[in-house]
VEXFI-207114 format. One record per residue (C-alpha): residue in three letters; residue number from 1; y, z, x. Coordinates in Angstrom, 3 decimals. Layout:
> ALA / NUM / Y / Z / X
...
This chain:
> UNK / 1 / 0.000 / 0.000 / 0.000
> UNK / 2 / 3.557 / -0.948 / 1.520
> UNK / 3 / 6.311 / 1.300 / 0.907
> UNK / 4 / 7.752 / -0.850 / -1.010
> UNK / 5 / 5.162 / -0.598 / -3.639
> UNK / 6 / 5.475 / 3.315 / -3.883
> UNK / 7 / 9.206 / 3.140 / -4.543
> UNK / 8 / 10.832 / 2.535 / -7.564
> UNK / 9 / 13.823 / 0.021 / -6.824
> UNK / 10 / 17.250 / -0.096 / -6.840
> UNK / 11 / 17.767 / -1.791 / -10.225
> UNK / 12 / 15.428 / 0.977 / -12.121
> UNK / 13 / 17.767 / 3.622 / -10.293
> UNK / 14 / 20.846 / 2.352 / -12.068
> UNK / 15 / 19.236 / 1.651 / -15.183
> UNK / 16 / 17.996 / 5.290 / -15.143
> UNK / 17 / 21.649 / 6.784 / -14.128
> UNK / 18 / 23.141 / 4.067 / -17.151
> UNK / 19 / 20.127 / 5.915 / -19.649
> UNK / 20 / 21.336 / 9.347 / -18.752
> UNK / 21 / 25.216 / 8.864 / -19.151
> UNK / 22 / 24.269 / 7.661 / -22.749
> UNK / 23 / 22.368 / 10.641 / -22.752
> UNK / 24 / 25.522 / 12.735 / -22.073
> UNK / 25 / 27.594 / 11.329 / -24.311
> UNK / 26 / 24.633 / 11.447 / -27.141
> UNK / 27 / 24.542 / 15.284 / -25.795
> UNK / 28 / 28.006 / 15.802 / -26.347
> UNK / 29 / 28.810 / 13.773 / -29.429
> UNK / 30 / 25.643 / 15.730 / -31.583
> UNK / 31 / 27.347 / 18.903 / -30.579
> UNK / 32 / 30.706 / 17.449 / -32.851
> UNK / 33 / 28.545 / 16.236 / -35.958
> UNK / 34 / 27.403 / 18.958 / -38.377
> UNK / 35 / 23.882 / 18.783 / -38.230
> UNK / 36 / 23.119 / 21.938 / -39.207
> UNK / 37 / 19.992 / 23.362 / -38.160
> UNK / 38 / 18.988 / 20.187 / -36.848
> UNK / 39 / 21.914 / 20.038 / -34.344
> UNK / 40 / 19.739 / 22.512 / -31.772
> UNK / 41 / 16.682 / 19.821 / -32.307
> UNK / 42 / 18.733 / 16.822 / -31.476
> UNK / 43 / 20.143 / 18.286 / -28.831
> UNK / 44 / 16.747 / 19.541 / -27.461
> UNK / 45 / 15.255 / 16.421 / -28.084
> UNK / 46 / 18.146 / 14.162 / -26.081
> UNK / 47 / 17.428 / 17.045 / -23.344
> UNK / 48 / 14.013 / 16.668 / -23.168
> UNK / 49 / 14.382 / 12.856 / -23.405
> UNK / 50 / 16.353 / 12.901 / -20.155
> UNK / 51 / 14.441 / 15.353 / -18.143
> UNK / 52 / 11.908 / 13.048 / -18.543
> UNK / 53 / 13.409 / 10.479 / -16.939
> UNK / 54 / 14.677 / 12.669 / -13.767
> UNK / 55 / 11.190 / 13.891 / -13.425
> UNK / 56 / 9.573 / 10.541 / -13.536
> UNK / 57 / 12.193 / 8.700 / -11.538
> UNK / 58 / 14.638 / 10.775 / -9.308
> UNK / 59 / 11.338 / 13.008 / -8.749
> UNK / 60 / 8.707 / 9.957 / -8.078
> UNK / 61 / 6.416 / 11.341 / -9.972
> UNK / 62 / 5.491 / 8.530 / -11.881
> UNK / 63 / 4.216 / 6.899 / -8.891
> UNK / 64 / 2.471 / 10.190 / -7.609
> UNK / 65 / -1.225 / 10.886 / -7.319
> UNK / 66 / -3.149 / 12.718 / -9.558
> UNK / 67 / -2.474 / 16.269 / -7.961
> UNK / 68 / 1.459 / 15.870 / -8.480
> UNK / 69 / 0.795 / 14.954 / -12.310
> UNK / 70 / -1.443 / 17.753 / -12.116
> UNK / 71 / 1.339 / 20.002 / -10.751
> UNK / 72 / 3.928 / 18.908 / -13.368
> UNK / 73 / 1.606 / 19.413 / -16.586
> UNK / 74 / 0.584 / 23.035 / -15.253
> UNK / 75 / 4.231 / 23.443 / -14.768
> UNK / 76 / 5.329 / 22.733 / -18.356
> UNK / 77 / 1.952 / 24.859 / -19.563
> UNK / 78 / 3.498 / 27.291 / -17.989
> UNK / 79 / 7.351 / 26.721 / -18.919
> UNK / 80 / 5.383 / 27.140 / -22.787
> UNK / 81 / 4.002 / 30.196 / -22.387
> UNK / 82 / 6.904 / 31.509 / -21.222
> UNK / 83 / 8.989 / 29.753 / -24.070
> UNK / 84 / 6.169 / 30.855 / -26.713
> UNK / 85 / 6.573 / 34.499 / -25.474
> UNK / 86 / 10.053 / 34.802 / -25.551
> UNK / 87 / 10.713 / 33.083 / -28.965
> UNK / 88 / 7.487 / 35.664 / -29.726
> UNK / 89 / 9.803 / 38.877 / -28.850
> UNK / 90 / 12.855 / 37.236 / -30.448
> UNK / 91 / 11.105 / 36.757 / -33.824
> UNK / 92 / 10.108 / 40.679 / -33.861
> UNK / 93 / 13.819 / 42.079 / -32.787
> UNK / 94 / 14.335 / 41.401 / -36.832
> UNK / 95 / 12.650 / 45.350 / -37.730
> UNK / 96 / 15.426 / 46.725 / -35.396
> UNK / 97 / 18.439 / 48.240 / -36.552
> UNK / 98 / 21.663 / 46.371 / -35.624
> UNK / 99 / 24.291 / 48.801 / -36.800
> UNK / 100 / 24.252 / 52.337 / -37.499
> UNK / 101 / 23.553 / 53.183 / -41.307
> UNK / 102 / 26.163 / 53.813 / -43.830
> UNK / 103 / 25.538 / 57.606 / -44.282
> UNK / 104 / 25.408 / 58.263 / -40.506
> UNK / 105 / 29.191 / 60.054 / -39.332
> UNK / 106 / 30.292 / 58.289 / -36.465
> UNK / 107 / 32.715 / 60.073 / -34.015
> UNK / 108 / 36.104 / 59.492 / -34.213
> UNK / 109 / 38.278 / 58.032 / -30.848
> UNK / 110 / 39.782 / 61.617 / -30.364
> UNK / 111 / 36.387 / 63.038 / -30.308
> UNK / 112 / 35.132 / 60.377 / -27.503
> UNK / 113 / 38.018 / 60.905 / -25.721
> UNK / 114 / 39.847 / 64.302 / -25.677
> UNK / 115 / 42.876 / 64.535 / -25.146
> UNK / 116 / 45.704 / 67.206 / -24.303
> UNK / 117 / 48.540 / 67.323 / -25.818
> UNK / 118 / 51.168 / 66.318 / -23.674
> UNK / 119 / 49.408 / 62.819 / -23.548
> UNK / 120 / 49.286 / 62.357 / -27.031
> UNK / 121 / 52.989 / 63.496 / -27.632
> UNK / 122 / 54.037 / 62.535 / -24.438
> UNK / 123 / 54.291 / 63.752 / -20.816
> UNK / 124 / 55.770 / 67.038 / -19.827
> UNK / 125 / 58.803 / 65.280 / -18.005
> UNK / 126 / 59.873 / 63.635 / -21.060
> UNK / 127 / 60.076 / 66.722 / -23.026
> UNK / 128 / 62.685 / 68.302 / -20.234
> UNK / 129 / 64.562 / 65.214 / -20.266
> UNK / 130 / 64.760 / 65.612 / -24.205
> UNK / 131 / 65.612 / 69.232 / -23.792
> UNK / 132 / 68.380 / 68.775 / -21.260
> UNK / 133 / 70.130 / 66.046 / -23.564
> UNK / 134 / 70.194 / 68.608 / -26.378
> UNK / 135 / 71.749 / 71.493 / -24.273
> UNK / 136 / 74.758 / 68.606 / -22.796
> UNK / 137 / 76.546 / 67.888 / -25.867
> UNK / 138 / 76.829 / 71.407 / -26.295
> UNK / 139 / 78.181 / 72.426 / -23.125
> UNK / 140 / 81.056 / 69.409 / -23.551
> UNK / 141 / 82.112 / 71.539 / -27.043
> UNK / 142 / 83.535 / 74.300 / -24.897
């Protein structure tokens, strides 16, 4: 086999690069258009679409012996199980409580944080200054 024969040319590069722009811009315009529920599908299915094509190209795998292929499909059994899993403990965080229940007393902000009381009415040296200007006008009467 030359090497020429293991290598996907030029021509295929572009035309994969060309495929994956309109893949963008599919990506991106489905994420505008009110799908719905289906707008997650589309856009998994567009990202799928073009991983494919990076795996198969960019990656040479399609032109890979049998242990590569073998390597990619135990690495998407794998990328399932871990998928299947984690949609598995998402599904089941339904039973758990999200907020606290409507008879429960939550603390107030003064509670959480105490507080004395010359931050809450102010700080010591503004009290002076208050007390000064009182005692002035009544030094200027005499």
């Amino acid at each position: 086999m030359s090497n020429a024969d293991e290598h996907t040319g030029l021509g295929a590069y572009f035309l994969v690069y060309a495929a994956l722009m309109i893949g963008l811009v599919a990506t991106v315009a489905v994420a505008y258009v009110p799908l719905g529920s289906w707008n997650l599908v589309v856009a998994l299915t567009i990202a799928f679409t073009k991983a494919i094509l990076v795996v198969l190209i960019f990656m040479h795998v399609l032109n890979s012996p049998r242990l590569t292929w073998i390597a990619v499909f135990a690495g998407l059994i794998w990328l399932a199980i871990m998928l299947s899993l984690m949609m598995a403990d998402y599904m089941t965080r339904s039973w758990l409580p999200t907020r606290a229940p409507a008879d429960m007393a939550l603390p107030t902000y003064r509670e959480l944080v105490p507080l004395s009381s010359n931050a809450v009415h102010g700080h010591a040296h503004d009290e002076e200054a208050e007390a000064s200007a009182k005692e002035e006008p009544a030094a200027e009467k005499h």
